[in-house]
VOPAGU-2260 file (C-alpha; in pm, 1 decimal, decimal comma):
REM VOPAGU-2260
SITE   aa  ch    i         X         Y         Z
SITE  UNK   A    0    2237,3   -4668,0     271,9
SITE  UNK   A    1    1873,1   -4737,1     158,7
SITE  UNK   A    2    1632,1   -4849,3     479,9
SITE  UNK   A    3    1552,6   -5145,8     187,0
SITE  UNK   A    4    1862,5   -5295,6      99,1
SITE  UNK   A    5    1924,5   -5318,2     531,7
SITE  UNK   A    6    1623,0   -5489,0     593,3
SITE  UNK   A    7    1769,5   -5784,7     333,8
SITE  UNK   A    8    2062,9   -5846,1     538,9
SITE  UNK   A    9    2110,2   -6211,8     526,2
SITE  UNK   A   10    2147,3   -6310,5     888,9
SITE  UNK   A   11    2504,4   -6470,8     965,6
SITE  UNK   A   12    2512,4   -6802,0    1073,8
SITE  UNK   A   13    2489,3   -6829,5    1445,2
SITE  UNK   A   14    2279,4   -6765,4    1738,0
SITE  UNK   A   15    2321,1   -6383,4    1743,6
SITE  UNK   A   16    1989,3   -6185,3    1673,7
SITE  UNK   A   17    2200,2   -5916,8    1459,8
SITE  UNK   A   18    2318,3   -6050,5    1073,3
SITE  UNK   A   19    2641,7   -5878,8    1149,7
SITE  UNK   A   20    2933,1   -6202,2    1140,1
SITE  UNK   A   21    3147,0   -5890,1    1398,3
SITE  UNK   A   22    2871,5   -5954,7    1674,3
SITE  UNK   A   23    2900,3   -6184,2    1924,3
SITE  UNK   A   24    2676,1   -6326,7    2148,0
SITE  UNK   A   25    2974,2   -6398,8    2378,9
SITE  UNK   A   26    3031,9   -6031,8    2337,4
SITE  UNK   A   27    2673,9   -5975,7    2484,9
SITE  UNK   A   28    2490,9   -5917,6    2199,1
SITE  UNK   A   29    2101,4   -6072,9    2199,2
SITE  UNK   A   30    2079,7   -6429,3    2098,6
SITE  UNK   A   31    1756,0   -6629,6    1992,7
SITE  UNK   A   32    1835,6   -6827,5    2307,6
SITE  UNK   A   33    1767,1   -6567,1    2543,6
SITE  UNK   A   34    1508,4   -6369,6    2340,6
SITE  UNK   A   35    1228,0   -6415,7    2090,5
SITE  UNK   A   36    1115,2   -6159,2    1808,8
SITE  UNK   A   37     765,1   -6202,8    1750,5
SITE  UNK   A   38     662,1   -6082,0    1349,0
SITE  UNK   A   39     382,0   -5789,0    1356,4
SITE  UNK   A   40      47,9   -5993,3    1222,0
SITE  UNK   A   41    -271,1   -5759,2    1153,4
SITE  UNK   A   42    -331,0   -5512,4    1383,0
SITE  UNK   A   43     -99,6   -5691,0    1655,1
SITE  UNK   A   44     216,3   -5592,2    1663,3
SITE  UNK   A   45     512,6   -5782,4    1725,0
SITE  UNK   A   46     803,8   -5708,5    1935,6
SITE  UNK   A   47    1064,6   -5862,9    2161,1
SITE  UNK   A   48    1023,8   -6135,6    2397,7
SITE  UNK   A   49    1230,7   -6277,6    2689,3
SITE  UNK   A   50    1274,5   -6651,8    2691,4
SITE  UNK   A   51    1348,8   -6674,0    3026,0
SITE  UNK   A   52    1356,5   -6464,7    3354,2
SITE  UNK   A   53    1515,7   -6176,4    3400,5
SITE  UNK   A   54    1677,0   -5963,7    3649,9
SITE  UNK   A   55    1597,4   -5638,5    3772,1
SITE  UNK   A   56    1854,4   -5347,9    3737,9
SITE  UNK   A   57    2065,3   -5563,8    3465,5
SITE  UNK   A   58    2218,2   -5489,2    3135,1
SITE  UNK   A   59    2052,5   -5752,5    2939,9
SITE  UNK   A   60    2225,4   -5687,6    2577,5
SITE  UNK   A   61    2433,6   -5483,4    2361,5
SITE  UNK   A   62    2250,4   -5303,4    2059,5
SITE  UNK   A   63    2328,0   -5267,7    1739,2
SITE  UNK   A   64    2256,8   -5116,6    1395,0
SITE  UNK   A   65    2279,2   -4889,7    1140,0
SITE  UNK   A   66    2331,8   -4491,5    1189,2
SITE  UNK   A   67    2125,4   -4284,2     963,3
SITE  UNK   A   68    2069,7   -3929,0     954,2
SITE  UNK   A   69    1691,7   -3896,5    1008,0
SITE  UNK   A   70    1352,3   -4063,7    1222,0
SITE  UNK   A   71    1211,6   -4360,6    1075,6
SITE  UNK   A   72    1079,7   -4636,2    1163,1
SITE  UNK   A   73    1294,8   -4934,3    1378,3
SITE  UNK   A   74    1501,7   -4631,2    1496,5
SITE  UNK   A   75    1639,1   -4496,7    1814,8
SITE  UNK   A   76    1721,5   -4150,0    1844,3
SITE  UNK   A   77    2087,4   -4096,6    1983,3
SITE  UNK   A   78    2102,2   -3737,7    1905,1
SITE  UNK   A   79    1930,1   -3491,5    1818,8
SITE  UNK   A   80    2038,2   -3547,9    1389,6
SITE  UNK   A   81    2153,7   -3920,6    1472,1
SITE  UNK   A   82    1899,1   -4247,4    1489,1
SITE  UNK   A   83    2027,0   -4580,3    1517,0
SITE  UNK   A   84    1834,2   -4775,3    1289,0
SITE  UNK   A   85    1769,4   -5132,6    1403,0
SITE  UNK   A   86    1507,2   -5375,9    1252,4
SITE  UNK   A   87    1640,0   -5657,8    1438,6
SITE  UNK   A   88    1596,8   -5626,3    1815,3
SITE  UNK   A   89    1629,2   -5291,1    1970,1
SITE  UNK   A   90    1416,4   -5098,3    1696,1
SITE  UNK   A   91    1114,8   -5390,8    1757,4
SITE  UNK   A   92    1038,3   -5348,5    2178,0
SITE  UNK   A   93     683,8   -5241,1    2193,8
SITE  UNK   A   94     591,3   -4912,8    2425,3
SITE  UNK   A   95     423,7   -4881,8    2731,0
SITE  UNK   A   96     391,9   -4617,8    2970,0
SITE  UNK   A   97     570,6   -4863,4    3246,1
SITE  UNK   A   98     816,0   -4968,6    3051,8
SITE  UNK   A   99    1071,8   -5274,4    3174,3
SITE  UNK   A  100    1366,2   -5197,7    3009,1
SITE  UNK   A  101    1567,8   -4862,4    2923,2
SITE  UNK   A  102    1780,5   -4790,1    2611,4
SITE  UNK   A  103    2110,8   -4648,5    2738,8
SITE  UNK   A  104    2210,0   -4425,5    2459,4
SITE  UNK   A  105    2544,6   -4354,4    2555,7
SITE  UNK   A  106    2660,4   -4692,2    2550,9
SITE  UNK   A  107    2425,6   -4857,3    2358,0
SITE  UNK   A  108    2230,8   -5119,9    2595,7
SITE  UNK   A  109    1940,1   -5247,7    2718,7
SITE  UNK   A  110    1963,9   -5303,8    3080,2
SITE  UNK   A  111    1632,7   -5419,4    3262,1
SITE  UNK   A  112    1395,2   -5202,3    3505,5
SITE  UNK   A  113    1247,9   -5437,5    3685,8
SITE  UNK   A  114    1245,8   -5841,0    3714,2
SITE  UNK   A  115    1107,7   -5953,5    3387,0
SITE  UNK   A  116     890,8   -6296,7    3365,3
SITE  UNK   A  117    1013,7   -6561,8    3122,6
SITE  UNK   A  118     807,5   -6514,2    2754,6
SITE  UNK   A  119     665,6   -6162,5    2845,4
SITE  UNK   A  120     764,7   -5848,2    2629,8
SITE  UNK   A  121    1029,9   -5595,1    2673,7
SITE  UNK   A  122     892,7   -5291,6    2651,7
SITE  UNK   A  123    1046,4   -4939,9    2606,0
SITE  UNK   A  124     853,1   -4584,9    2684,9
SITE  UNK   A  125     937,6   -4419,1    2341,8
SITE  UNK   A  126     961,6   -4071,2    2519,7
SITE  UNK   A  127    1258,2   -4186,3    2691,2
SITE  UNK   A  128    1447,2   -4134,6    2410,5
SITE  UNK   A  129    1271,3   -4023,4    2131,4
SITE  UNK   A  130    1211,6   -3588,3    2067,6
SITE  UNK   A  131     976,9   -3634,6    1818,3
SITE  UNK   A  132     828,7   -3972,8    1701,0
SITE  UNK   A  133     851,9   -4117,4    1378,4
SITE  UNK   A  134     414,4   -4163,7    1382,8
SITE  UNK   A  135     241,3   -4053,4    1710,9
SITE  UNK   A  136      14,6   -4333,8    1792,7
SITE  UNK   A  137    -282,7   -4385,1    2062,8
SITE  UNK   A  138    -140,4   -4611,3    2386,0
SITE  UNK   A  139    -279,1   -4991,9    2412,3
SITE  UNK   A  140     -53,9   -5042,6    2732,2
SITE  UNK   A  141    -301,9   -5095,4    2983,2
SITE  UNK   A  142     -59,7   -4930,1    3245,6
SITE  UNK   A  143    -275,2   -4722,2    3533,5
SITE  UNK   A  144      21,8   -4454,3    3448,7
SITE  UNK   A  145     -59,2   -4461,2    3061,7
SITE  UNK   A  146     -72,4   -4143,9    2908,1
SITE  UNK   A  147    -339,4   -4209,9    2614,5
SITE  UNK   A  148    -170,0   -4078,7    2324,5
SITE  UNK   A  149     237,6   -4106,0    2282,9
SITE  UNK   A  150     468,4   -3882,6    2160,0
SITE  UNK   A  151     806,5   -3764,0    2133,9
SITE  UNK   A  152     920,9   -3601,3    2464,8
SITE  UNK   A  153     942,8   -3278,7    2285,4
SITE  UNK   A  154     634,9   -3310,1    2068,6
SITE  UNK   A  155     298,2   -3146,5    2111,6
SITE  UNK   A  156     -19,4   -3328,6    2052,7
SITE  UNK   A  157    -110,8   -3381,7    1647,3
SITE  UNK   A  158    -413,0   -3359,6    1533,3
SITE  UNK   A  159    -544,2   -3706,2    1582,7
SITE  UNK   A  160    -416,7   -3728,6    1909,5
SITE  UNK   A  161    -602,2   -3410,7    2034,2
SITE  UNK   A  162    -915,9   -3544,3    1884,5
SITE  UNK   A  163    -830,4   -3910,0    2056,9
SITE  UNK   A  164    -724,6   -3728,4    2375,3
SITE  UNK   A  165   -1101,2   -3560,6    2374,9
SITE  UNK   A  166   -1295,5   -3889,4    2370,7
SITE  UNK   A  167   -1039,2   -4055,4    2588,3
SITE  UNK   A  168   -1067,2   -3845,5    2869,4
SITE  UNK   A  169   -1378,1   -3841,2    2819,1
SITE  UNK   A  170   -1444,0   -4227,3    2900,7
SITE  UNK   A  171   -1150,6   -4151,2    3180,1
SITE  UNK   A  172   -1426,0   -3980,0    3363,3
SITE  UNK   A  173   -1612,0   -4193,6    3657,1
């Protein structure tokens, strides 16, 4: 199925972040009442947000999606040939090198890291389950722990990110 027509699902009536009329919130799938997606504007991305506190150390939802065959972007990898492709919650968390939430990719769900403050962002360290990213990208995080430039767990460096990783170290330096 083409990335396209997915993306013009026509979201079923409900509270349930996924357009899917099978998905529940009652089945613990993510509702607009416990979670916010914020659009990408400019350069600012957008991503998830938690409308109110959460937990540490809890599954917070069940994900959802499409499976495709290849890396793109709003996917998950859940083997090594097989990305869940989802535009609508999962596929939107923002990185960072301390991430508060983990993808479980086994069962498919989010469960929380640490306590998480009422309209901050879930975020998700990409490496954690991605081999090889769909773009490499330079790290905005902010974490002391960040690691500059992010890739796949099993990808080296590209070219951009070796010449970013240069100058970045470079203002590292005390």
């Amino acid at each position: 199925m083409k990335t396209q027509a997915m993306d013009k699902v026509k979201t079923a009536v409900g509270d349930c972040l996924y357009p899917f009329k099978t998905l529940l919130i009652e089945q613990g799938y993510p509702s607009s009442a416990q979670f916010s997606v914020v659009p990408s504007v400019a350069d600012q991305g957008g991503g998830v947000r938690a409308r109110r506190a959460l937990d540490g150390r809890i599954r917070i939802a069940n994900v959802s999606g499409y499976v495709v065959g290849e890396r793109r972007l709003h996917t998950l990898q859940l083997s090594p040939r097989i990305h869940l492709y989802d535009c609508w919650f999962c596929g939107l968390l923002q990185h960072s090198c301390n991430p508060n939430v983990f993808f479980d990719t086994t069962y498919l769900e989010l469960w929380t890291l640490q306590p998480i403050a009422a309209r901050a962002p879930l975020t998700l360290d990409y490496a954690s389950t991605e081999d090889v990213l769909f773009r490499q990208f330079a790290c905005d995080c902010g974490e002391l722990n960040c690691r500059g430039w992010i890739t796949g767990s099993q990808e080296p460096l590209n070219a951009e990110g070796q010449a970013f990783m240069a100058q970045w170290r470079m203002r590292k330096r005390p």
